[in-house]
SESEVO-151919 format. One line per 4 residues: their letters; for each residue x, y, z of C-alpha. Coordinates in Angstrom, 1 decimal. Example, Ala and Ser with C-alpha at 12.3 -4.5 7.8 and 13.67 -1.06 7.14 Angstrom:
BEGIN
as	12.3,-4.5,7.8  13.7,-1.1,7.1 .
This chain:
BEGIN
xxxx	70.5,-81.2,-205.4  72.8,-84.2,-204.7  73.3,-85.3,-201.5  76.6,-86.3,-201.3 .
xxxx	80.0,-87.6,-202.8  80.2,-91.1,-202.0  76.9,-91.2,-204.1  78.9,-90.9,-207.2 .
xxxx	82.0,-93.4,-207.8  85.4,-92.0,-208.3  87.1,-93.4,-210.9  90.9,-93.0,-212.1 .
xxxx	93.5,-92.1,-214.8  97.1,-91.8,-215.2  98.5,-88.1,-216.2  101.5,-88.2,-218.7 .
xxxx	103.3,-88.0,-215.7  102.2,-90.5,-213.4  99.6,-89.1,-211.3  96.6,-90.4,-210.4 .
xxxx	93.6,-88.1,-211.4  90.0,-88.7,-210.5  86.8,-88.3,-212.6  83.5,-89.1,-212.1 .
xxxx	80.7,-90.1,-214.6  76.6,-89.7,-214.9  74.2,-90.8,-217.4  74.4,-92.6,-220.9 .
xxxx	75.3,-91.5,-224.3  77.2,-88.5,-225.8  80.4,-88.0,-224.0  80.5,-84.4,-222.4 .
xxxx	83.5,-83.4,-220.6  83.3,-80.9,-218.1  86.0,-79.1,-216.0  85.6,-77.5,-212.5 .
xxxx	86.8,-73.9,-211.3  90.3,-73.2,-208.9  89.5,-74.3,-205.8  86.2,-76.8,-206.5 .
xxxx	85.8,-80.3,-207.6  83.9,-81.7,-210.4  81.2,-82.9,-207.7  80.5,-79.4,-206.0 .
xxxx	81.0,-77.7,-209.5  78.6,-79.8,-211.7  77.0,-82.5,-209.5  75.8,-80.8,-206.3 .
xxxx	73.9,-78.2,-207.4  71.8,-80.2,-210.5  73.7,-79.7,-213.5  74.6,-83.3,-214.1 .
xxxx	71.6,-84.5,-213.9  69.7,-82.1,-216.4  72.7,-82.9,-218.6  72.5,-86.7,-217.8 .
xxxx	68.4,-86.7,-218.5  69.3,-84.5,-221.6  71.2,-87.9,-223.4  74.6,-87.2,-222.3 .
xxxx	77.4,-89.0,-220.2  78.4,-86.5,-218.4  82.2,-86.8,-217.2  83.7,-84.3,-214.8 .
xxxx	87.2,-84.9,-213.8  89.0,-83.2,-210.6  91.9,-81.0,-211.4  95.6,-82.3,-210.3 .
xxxx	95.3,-80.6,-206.8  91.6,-80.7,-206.2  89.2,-82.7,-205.0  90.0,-86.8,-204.7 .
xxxx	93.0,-86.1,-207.4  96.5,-86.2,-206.3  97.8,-83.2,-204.7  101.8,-82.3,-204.6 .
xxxx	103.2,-79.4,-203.3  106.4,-80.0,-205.5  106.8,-77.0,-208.0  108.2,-79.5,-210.7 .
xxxx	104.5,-80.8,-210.5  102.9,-77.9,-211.9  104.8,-77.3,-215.2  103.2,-74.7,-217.6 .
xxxx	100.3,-75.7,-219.2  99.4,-79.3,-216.9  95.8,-78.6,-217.0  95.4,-79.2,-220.5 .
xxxx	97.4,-82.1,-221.0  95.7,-83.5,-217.9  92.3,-82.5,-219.6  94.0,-84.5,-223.4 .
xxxx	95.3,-87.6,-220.9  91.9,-88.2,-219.9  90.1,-87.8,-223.4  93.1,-90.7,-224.7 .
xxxx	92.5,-92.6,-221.6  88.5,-92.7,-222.5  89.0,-92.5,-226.0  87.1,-90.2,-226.9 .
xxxx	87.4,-89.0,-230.9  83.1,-87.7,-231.3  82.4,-85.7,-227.6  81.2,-82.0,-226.3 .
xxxx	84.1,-80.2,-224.0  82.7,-77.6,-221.2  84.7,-75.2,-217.7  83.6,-73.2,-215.5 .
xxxx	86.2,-69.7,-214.6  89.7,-72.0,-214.6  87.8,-74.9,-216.2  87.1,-72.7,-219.0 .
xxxx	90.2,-71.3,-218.9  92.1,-75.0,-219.7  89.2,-75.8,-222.5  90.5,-72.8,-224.3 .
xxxx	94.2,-74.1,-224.0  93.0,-77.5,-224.5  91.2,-75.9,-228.3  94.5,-74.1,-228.8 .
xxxx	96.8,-77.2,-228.3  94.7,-79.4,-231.0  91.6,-80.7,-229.1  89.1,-80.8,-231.3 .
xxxx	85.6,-81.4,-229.9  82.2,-81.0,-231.7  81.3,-77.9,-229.5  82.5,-76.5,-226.4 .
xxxx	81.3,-74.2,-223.4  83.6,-71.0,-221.9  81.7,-70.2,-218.8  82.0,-67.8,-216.0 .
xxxx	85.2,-66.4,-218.1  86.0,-63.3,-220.0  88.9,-61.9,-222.4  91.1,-60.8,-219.9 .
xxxx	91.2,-63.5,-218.2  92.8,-65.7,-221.2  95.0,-62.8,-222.1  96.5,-61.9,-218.9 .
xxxx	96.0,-64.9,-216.7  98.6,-62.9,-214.2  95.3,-60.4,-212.9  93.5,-63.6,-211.6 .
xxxx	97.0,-65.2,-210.1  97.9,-62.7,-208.2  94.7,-62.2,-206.3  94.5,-65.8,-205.4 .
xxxx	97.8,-65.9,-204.2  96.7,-63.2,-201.9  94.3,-65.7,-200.9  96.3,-68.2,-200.3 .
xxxx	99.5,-66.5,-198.7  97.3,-63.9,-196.3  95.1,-67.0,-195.1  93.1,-65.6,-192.0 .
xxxx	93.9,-62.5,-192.5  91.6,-61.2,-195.3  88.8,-59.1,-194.3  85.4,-60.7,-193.3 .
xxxx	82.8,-60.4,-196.6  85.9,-59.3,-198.8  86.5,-61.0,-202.2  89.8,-62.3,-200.4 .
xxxx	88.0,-63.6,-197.4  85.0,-65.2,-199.9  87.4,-67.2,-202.2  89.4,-68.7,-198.6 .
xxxx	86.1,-69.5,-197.2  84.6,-71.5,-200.8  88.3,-73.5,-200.3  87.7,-74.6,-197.0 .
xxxx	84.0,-75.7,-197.6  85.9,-77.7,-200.6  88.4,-79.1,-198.4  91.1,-77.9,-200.5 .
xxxx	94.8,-77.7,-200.1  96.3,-74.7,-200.0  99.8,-76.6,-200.4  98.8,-77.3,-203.9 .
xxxx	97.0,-74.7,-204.9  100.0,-72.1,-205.1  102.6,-74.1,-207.5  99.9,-74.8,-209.5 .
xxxx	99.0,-71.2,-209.9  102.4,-70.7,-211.9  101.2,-73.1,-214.5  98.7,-70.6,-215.8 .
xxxx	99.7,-70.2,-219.6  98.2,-66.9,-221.7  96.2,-67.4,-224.7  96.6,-65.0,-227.9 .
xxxx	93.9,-63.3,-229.7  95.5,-64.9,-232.9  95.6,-68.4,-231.3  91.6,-68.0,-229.8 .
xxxx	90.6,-66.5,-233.7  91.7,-69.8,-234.9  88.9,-72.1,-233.1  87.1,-73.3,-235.9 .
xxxx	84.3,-74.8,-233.7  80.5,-73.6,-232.0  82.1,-72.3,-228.7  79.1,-71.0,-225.8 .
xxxx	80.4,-68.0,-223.7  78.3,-68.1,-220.5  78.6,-65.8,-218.0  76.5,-64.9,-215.1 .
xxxx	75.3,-61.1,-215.8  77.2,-59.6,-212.8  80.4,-61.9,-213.2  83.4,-59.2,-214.2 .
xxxx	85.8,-61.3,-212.2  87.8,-62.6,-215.7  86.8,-59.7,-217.4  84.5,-59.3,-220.8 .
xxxx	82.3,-62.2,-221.9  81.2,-60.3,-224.3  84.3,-59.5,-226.2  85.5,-63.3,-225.6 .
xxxx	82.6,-64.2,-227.4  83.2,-61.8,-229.9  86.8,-63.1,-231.0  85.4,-66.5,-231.4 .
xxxx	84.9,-67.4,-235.2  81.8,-69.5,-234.1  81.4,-67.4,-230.4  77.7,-67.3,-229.1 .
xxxx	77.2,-65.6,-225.9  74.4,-66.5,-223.1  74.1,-64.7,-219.8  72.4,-66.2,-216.9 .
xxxx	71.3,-64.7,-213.6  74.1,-64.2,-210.7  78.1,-63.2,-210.7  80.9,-65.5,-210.3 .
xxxx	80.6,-67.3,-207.0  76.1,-67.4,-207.5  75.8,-68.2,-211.2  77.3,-71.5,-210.5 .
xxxx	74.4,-72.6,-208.1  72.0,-71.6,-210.8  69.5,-74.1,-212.7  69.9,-71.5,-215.5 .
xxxx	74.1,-72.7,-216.3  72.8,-76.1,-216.7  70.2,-75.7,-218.7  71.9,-73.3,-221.3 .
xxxx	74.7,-75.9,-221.5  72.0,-78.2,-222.8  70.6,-76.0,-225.1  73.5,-75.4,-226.7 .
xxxx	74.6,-78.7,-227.2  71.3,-80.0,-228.7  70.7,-77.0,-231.0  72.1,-78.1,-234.7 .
């Protein structure tokens, strides 16, 4: 595991509107873009627990950029600073800002969940990794809203071991900000099954075995032209700390 942060520069970008977004970056070689889940950072997400690294030793440069809102990114509470669909174009200002034309495009739960509306909106990567998401939770985004702004708006009051109580406690490890976190709920945009039928790439579904949380993994998979599903060990808060989400990423990637 990594031991902290500040062993990893932060480096910065502009986002179409003005903000400044962090990303860091480990290894040499084939660009792999890699977004972080609500509530996480690219450096607990993808650095702290190993998967970097077997990426990095695996030949690729490994970029992992923190959402508007988390991590060392900027964090408004303004509304007007979370219009529909600000993931993704974050997600394209970064790929312009690196310019990157020949790269691999990975999430994990809301990281997937802007990789898809990044496919959707024209980004067009070799291959690309859904993980710890299902089919319900690109069609109806509004299940998984809802529950985290319980979260957010019942702070210290959810019941200790609940699902509630679970997600407040991963954002305070994170250090995140609750402030932003709500507006940028509302930008959550819904995917179509005619719009996800259309990805004309190798997309990996990976999903921990007991992760339900965003629904089917299976059936996501399934819709894909190119879909392949893998299932690892865990549910949606363990599968992350697994060596297993690394390593399948890799697999994937190299396989031709």
């Amino acid at each position: 595991m990594a031991s902290s942060p500040t062993d990893f520069p932060v480096l910065f970008f502009k986002s179409d509107d003005g903000l400044d977004l962090a990303y860091r970056a480990l290894g040499e070689g084939r660009p792999l873009v890699l977004i972080h889940g609500l509530f996480s950072n690219g450096w607990v997400n993808w650095i702290r627990y190993g998967h970097a690294k077997l990426l990095a030793d695996a030949g690729f440069r490994v970029i992992m950029p923190d959402l508007r809102g988390h991590g060392e990114s900027a964090a408004p509470h303004d509304a007007a600073s979370y219009p529909p669909d600000v993931l993704a174009a974050d997600g394209e200002a970064l790929v312009r800002h690196l310019g990157l034309t020949d790269y691999d495009l990975g999430g994990y739960s809301l990281g997937g969940r802007t990789v898809l509306r990044m496919l959707v909106r024209g980004a067009r990567p070799r291959r690309a990794i859904l993980s710890g998401m299902g089919l319900d939770g690109v069609l109806e985004p509004n299940k998984r809203i809802d529950f985290f702004r319980h979260v957010l708006t019942g702070a210290g009051t959810h019941t200790r071991g609940s699902g509630a109580w679970l997600a407040e406690a991963f954002l305070k490890t994170t250090g995140g900000d609750p402030d932003a976190m709500l507006p940028l709920l509302d930008s959550f945009v819904a995917t179509r099954r005619d719009e996800i039928e259309k990805i004309a790439i190798p997309v990996l579904v990976l999903s921990g075995e007991d992760d339900h949380d965003n629904g089917s993994s299976a059936d996501l998979a399934a819709l894909l032209p190119q879909g392949e599903l893998t299932e690892i060990p865990g549910n949606h808060m363990t599968s992350v700390l697994r060596p297993e989400l690394g390593q399948s990423i890799a697999t994937f990637l190299l396989h031709e």
